[in-house]
C-alpha positions, 0 to 999 in steps of 0.5 A, spaced: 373 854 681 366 854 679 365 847 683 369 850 689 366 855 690 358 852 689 359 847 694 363 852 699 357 857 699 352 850 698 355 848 707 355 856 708 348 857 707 345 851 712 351 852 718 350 860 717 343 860 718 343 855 723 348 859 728 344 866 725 338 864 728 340 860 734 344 867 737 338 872 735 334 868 739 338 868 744 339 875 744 330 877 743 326 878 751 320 875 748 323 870 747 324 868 753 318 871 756 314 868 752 318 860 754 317 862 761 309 864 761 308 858 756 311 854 761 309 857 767 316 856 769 316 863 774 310 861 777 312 854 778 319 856 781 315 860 786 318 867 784 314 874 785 316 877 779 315 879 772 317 873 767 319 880 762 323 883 768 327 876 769 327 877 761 330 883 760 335 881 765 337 876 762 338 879 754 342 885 757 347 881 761 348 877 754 348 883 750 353 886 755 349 892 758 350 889 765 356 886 767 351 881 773 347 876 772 342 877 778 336 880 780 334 881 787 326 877 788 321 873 793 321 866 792 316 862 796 315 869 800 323 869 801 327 875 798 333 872 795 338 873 789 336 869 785 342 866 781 347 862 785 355 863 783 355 856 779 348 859 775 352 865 773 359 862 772 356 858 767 352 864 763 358 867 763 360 861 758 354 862 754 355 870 754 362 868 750 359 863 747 353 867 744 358 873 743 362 867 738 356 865 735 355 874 732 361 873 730 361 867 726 354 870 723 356 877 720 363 873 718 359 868 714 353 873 711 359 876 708 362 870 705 356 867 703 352 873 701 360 875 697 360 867 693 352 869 693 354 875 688 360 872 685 356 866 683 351 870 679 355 875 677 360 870 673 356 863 674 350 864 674 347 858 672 351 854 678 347 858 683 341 853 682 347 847 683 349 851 689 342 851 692 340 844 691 347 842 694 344 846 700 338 845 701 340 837 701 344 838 707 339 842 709 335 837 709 339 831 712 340 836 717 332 837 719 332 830 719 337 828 724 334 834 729 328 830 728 331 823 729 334 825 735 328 829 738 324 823 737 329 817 740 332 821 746 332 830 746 336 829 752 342 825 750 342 829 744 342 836 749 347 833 753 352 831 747 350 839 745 353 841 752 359 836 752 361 839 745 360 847 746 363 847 754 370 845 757 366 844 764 361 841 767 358 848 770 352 847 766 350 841 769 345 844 774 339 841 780 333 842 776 329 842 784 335 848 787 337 852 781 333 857 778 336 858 771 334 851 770 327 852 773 326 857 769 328 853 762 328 846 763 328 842 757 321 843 754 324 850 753 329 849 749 326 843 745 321 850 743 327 854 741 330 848 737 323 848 734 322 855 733 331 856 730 328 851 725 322 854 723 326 861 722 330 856 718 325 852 713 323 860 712 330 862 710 331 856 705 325 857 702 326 865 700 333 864 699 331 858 693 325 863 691 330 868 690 335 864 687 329 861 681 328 867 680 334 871 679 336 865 675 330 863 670 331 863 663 327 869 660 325 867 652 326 871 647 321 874 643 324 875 637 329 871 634 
C-alpha cells in the first residue's frame, strides 16, 4: 500500500501542476495583455483599442461573466466586431476546456494534498521516495517540452490541438482572423514557457518542504 500510494501521488503531482498552472493563466488579464503588448499583436492586427479592454473581454468570457465573445472595435479605421462566428465557436471549446482543467485541478490538490498528509502521517520516510519518484518525472517531462520546442513547436502545437478538440475549428487563417492574430504561436510558446517555470518554481517548494518536515532530528541525549 505504502508503495501504491507514493507512486500514485509521485504522477499526481507533476500532471496536477502542470494543468493548475496552464488553467490559471488562462484565467489572469495580464497575462494576455502582457502577450499582446510584448508582441505587438494589437497594433499589428490594426485594432484601435486597448490590449487590457480585448484582455478582459476574453478572461470574462472564460470565467463565464459574459455569455459573448465579442467586442465592437475599429480595425484599419473600420469599425467591426471583432471575432467571426468560427473564432467564437472555437473559444466556446476552450471555455469547456478550461472550465474541465479547474475541475480537474481542485480534484487533484485535494487527492495529492490527502496522499500528501497520508504519507507523512503513517509513512513518513516515503514521502521523500515519493518526491524523488516525482520530480523524475518531472524532469523527463521538461526534457520532452523542451525537445519538442526546439525540433519543431509547431507540429507539437499541432498534435496538442488534434489531441484536446474533436474538430477543426481551431484551425484559423492567421492573415483573416483576429483570435489568431492577437495570439500566434510565439504567444504560446511564452505561455508554455511561463506554465514551466511556475512549475520548476513548484517543485522546488514542494521538494524544500517535503526535506524538511522529513529530516531526521538528532538526539541530544541518548
Amino acid at each position: 500500500m505504502k508503495r501504491v500510494i507514493s507512486v500514485l501521488l509521485a504522477i499526481l503531482i507533476p500532471f496536477i501542476l502542470f494543468i493548475a498552472s496552464i488553467t490559471a493563466l488562462s484565467q489572469i488579464p495580464f497575462f494576455y495583455s502582457h502577450g499582446f503588448d510584448k508582441l505587438g499583436t494589437v497594433e499589428n492586427a490594426g485594432i484601435d483599442v486597448k490590449s487590457k479592454e480585448i484582455a478582459d473581454m476574453m478572461v470574462d468570457y472564460i470565467t463565464g461573466n459574459r455569455e459573448e465573445f465579442q467586442m465592437e472595435a475599429d480595425v484599419n479605421g473600420i469599425k467591426r466586431e471583432l471575432f467571426n462566428p468560427k473564432e467564437q465557436k472555437h473559444m466556446e471549446d476552450v471555455r469547456q476546456l478550461i472550465h474541465l482543467g479547474n475541475k480537474i485541478s481542485i480534484i487533484g490538490l485535494i487527492a495529492a494534498v490527502f496522499l500528501y498528509i497520508f504519507l507523512y502521517m503513517k509513512y513518513k520516510n516515503s514521502l521523500r521516495t515519493a518526491y524523488k519518484i516525482s520530480i523524475s518525472i518531472f524532469v523527463f517531462f521538461l526534457a520532452a517540452m523542451a525537445l519538442i520546442s526546439f525540433i519543431d513547436f509547431n507540429e507539437g502545437f499541432t498534435i496538442f490541438h488534434e489531441l484536446l478538440f474533436t474538430n477543426d475549428l481551431w484551425l484559423l487563417d492567421p492573415n483573416q482572423d483576429i483570435l489568431l492574430m492577437l495570439m500566434p504561436l510565439e504567444f504560446f510558446m511564452d505561455a508554455l514557457k511561463t506554465a514551466l517555470i511556475i512549475n520548476i518554481s513548484a517543485m522546488i517548494i514542494i521538494g524544500v518542504i517535503t526535506w524538511k518536515i522529513t529530516k531526521t532530528r538528532k538526539r541530544l541525549f541518548p
